[in-house]
Each structure stands twice: as C-alpha cells, then as structure tokens.
N, C-alpha and C positions, 0 to 999 in steps of 0.2 A: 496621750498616745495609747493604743491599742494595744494589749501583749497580740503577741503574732511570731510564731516560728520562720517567718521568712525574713529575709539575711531586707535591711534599709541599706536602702545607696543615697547618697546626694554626691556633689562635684565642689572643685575648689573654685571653681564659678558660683556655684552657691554660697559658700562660705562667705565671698565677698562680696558678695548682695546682701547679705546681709551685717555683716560688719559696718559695708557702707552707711546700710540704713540705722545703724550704729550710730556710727560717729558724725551722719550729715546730719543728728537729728537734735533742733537749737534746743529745745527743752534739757535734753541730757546734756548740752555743754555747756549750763548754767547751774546744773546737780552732780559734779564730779560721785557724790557715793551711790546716785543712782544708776548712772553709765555704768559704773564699776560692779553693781550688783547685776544689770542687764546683761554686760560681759560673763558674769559670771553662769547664769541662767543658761546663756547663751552655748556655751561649753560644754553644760551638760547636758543639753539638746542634743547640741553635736558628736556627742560620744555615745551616742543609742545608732549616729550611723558610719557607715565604711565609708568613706571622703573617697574618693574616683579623683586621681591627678589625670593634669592635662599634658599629657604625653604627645609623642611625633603620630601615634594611631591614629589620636583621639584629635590631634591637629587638620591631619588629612580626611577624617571622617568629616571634621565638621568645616573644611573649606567645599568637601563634595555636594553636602548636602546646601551648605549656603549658596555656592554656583550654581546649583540645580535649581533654586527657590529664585534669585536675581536672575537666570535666564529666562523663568517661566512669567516673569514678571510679580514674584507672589513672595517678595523681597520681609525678611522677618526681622526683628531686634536681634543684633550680633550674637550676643551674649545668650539667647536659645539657642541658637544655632550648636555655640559651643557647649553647650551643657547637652543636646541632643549628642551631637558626635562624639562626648564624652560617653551619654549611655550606649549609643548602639557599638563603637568600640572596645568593649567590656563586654558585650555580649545582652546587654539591657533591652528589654523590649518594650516597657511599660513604662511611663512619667506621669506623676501625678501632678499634677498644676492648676493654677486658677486661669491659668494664660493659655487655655484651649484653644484662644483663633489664630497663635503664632504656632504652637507644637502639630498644631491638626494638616497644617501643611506639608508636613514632614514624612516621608513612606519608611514607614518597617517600625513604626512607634504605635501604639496602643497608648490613647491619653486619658487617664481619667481622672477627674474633675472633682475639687472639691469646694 
C-alpha cells in the first residue's frame, strides 16, 4: 500500500467479505496455521483503515440508493448497495473497487478502479 496522508475508509460490509472469503476457502480449512497466519495478515491490513459501521444513516442511505437502482430497473448486488450508503453517509465520495459496473450505477460516487 501506498504511504498517503489521506485518512482510508472501508465498511463492516467489507470486513465480512472478506473474512467470508476467509473462512469459505477449502484449501485453508485443511491448513488450520495457515488460515491463522491469513487471519493474522488480515488484521493488520485492516488496522491501516477507519472501519465505517453500519448505522440507522447508513441503512436509510443505502435502502434509497438500492430503491432507486430496482426502480430504474438497474438492480446491483445488495451488499454494494450497502457499502455505497455506508460511504455516501459518512460524507465519502470516492470508492475504489474492481466492481465498476455495480458502483458506476450509483449518483454522487466517484469510482475508481483498480
């Protein structure tokens, strides 16, 4: 990761995307000290950012923006939904993701892609 004076955000939606992708993954649940060393890695990724909980804002932020996206017909995976209404309820304007064709649907977000 980059030094950079600007404050990193993720969400507790992230966190469990990736934990998920933790623990659903068979190779490490046949290497108990390797999961354990992945957990560990894991952690100290996590502590270079400010974790964003998913609060009553950030709930209403992201049922507006999901309503707006299934009316339009332009319907995204839940779970963007909620990590967008997580940033724009924070004040967040920018998401960086590899999932530009779900975030790009979304107004008042700046996506960029890596």
């Amino acid at each position: 990761m980059k030094n950079t004076s600007e404050i990193l955000y993720t969400t507790e939606i992230n966190v469990f995307e990736t934990y998920l992708g933790l623990y659903a993954n068979k190779t490490l649940e046949k290497k108990p000290s390797l999961l354990e060393s992945r957990k560990i890695h894991l952690e100290e990724l996590l502590s270079k950012f400010q974790i964003l909980p998913f609060e009553r804002k950030a709930a209403i932020e992201s049922a507006k923006i999901l309503g707006f996206l299934i009316r339009k017909g332009k319907k995204i995976e839940f779970r963007d939904g909620l990590v967008a209404g997580i940033a724009i309820s924070n004040g967040i304007k920018r998401i960086l993701t590899k999932n530009t064709d779900h975030f790009i649907r979304i107004q008042n977000i700046e996506i960029i892609s890596y």
